[in-house]
Wavefront OBJ file of the C-alpha trace (Angstrom):
o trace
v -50.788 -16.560 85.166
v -52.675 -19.594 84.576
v -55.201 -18.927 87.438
v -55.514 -15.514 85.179
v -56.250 -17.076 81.976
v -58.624 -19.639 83.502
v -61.128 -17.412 84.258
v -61.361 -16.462 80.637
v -63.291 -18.876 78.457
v -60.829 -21.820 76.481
v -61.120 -20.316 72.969
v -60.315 -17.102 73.557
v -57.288 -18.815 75.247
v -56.084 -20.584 72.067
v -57.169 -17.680 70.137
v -54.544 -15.299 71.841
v -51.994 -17.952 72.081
v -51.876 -17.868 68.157
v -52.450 -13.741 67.518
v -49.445 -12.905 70.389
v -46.643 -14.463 68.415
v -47.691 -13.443 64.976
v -48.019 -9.816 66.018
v -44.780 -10.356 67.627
v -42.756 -12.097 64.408
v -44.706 -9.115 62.304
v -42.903 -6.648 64.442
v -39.616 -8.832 64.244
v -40.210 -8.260 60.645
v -41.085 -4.886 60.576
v -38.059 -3.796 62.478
v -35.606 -5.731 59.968
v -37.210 -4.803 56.441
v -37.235 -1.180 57.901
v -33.447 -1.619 58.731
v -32.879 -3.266 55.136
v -35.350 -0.215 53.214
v -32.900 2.180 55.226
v -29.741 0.937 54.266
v -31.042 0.507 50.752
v -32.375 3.721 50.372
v -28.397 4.880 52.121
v -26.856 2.994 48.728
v -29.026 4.257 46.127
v -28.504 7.922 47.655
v -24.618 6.964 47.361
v -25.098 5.602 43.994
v -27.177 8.524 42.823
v -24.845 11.271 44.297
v -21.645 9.463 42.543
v -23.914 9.564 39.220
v -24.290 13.059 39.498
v -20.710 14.014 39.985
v -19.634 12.074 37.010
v -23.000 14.071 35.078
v -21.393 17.278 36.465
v -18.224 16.060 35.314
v -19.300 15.454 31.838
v -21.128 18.434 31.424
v -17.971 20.699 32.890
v -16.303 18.768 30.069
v -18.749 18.935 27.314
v -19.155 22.770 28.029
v -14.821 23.051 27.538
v -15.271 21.678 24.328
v -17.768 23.290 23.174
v -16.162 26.328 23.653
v -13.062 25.575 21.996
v -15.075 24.350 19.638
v -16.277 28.148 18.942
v -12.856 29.090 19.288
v -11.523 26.749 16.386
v -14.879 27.875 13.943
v -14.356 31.277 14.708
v -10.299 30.995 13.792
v -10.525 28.476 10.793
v -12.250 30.930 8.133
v -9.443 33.674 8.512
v -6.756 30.982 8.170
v -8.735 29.175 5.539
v -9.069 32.440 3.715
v -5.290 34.049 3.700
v -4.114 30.237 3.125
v -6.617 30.778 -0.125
v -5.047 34.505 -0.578
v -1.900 33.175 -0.590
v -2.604 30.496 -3.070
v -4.336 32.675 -5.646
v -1.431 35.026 -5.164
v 1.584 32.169 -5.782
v -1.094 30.918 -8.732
v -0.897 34.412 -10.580
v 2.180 34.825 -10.289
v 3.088 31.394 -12.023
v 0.597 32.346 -14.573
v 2.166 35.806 -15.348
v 5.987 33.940 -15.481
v 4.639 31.183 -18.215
v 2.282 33.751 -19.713
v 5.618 36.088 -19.935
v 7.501 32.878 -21.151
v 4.877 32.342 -23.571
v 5.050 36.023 -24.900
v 8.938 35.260 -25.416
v 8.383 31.974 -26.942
v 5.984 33.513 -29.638
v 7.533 36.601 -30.162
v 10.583 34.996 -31.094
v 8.764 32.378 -33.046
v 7.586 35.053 -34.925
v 10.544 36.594 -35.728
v 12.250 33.372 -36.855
v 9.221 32.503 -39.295
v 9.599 36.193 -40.293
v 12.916 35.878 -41.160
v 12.503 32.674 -42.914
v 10.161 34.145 -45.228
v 12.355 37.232 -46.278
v 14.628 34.778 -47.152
v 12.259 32.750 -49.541
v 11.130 36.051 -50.928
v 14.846 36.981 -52.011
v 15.189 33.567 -53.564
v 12.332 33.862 -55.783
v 13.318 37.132 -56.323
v 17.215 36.358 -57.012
v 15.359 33.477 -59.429
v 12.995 35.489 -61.069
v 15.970 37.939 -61.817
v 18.033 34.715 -63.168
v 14.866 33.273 -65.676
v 14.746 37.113 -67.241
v 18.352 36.587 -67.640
v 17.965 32.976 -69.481
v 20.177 31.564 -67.125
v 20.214 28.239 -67.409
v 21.698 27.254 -63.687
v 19.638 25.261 -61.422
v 19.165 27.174 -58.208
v 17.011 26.745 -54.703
v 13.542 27.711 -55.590
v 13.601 26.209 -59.274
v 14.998 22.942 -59.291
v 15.564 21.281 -55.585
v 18.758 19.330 -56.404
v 20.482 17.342 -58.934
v 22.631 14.041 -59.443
v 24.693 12.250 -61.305
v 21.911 10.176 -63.374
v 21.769 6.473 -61.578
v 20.672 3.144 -63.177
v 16.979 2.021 -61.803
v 15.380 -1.000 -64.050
v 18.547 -0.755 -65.979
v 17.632 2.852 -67.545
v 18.961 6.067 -66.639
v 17.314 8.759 -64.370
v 18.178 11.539 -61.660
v 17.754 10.939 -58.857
v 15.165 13.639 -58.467
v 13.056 15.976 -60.853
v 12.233 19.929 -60.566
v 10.028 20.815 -58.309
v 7.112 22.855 -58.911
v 7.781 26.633 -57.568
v 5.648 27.040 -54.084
v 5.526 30.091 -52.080
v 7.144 30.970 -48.710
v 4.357 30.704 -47.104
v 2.619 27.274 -48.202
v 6.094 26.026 -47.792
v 6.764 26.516 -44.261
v 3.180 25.038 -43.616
v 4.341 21.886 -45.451
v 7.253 21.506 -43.889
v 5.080 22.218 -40.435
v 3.097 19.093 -41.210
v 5.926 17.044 -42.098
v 7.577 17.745 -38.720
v 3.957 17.008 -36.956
v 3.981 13.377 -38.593
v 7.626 12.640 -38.384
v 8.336 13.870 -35.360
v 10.799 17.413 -34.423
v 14.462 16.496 -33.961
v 17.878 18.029 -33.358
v 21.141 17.736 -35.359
v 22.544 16.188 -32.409
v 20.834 13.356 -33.504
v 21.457 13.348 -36.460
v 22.331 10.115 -38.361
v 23.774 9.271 -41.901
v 20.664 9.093 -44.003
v 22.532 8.307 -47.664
v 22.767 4.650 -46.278
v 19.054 4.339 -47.296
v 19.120 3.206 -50.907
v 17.702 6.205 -53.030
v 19.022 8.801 -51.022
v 22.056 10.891 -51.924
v 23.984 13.632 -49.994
v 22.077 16.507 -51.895
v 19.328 14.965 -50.930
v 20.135 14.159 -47.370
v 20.974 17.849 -47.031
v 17.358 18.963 -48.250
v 16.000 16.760 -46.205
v 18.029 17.925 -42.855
v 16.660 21.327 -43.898
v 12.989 20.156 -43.833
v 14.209 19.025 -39.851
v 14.346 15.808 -41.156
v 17.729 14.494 -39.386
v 17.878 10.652 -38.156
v 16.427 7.272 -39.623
v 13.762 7.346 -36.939
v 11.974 10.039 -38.756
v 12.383 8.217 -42.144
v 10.870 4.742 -40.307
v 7.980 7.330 -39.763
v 6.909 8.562 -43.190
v 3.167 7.603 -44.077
v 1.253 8.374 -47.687
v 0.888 12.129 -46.288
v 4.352 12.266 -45.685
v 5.287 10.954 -49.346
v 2.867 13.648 -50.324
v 4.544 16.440 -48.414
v 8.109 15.558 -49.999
v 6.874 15.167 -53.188
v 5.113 18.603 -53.273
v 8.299 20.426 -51.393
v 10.728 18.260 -53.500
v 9.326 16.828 -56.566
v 10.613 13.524 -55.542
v 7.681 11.089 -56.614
v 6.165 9.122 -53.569
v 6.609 5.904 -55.806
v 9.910 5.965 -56.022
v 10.372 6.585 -51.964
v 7.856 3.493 -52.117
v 9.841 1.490 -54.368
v 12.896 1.652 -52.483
v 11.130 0.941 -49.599
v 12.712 4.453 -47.472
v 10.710 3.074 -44.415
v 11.982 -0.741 -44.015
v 15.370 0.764 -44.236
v 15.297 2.860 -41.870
v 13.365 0.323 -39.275
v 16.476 -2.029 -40.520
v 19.174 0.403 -39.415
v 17.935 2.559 -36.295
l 1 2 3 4 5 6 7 8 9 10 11 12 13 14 15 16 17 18 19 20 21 22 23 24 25 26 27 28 29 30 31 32 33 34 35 36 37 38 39 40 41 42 43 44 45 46 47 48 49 50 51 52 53 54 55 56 57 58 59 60 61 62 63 64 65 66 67 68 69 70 71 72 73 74 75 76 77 78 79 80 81 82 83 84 85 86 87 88 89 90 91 92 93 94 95 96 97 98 99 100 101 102 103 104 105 106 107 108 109 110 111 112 113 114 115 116 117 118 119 120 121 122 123 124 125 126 127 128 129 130 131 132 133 134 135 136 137 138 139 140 141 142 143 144 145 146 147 148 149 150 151 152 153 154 155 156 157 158 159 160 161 162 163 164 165 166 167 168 169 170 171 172 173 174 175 176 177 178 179 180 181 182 183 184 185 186 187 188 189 190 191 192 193 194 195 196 197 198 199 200 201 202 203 204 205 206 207 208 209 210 211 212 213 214 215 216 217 218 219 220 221 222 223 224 225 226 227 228 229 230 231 232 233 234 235 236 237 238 239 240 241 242 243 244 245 246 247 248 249 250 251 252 253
């Protein structure tokens, strides 16, 4: 070998003494990065097929839902829509039970005013009858009530004076708006009103018949009120003033 490479000139001797073992670590390194690009390219291939199936996966799934997706849209309207038939039909019928209730309510309202007002209309017909005869006895739609005279500022006086004569009608609308400011109540509430000063049984007894039954009502009588009583009654709103009907009644409820 040496007698070989000493018939070739010195430098090409070094020369190939430095190219030989490069070319042979580039193969050396060709060989190994060509076993690492290969088992690289084996993972990412791995990697990328596991990818997929989960893609597939997803896709499988999404496409499920979707459908029953479709499924749900397509049911929802006709169950939305008899749930909304069968609302509107529970709603009418409610409305034609309190509309029928209603009816009832007014027709016997109706009646009961009706009756009322017959009954006014015989009294001022039974009074008119009695003033052609000159008879001097008080009755309903002439005078309201009487009492023995009582002492007020130490002179005499009843305890109330006539009433002017109102008809049927403009009555029951007075006595309407008294019961809107005082408030409706029952006789089972009904309390002893002649323990307010000014107040006497005959006049306790016109007042029950204007609904007017308890001392809460009485604790509720404002200027209209006194008004109202006055113009059904002829009881002057002073003297409901002066004896003070409201404290009373706030002292003994």
């Amino acid at each position: 070998m040496q007698s070989f490479l000493d018939q070739y000139d010195p430098l090409w001797v070094d020369l190939l003494s430095i190219v030989i073992p490069v070319f042979l670590a580039f193969l050396i390194g060709f060989f190994f990065a060509s076993i690492a690009e290969n088992l690289r390219n084996k993972y990412l291939k791995k990697k990328l097929k596991a990818k997929t199936e989960e893609y597939d996966r997803t896709d499988s799934e999404l496409k499920q839902m979707i459908k029953e997706y479709n499924v749900l849209k397509n049911k929802a309207p006709e169950k939305e829509t008899k749930s909304i038939v069968k609302y509107d039909q529970s709603y009418k019928l409610e409305l034609q039970s309190l509309k029928a209730e209603y009816d009832k309510y007014k027709s016997a309202n109706v009646t009961l005013m009706e009756d009322n007002l017959a009954k006014e209309k015989e009294i001022l017909r039974l009074n008119n009858a009695a003033s052609n005869l000159n008879l001097t006895k008080p009755n309903a739609a002439t005078t309201v009530f009487q009492k023995k005279p009582t002492l007020i500022d130490g002179k005499k006086t009843n305890e109330a004076t006539e009433a002017k004569a109102i008809s049927p009608v403009r009555k029951v609308d007075l006595i309407y708006e008294l019961n809107k400011i005082v408030g409706e109540s029952r006789k089972t509430n009904k309390t002893d009103l002649t323990k307010i000063m000014g107040i006497g049984e005959s006049l306790a007894l016109k007042l029950n018949s204007f609904g007017i039954y308890n001392f809460d009502q009485v604790s509720k009588l404002n200027e209209r009120a006194a008004d109202l009583l006055e113009e059904l009654t002829g009881l002057s709103k002073q003297k409901i003033e002066d004896n003070k009907w409201v404290a009373q009644a706030n002292s003994l409820k």
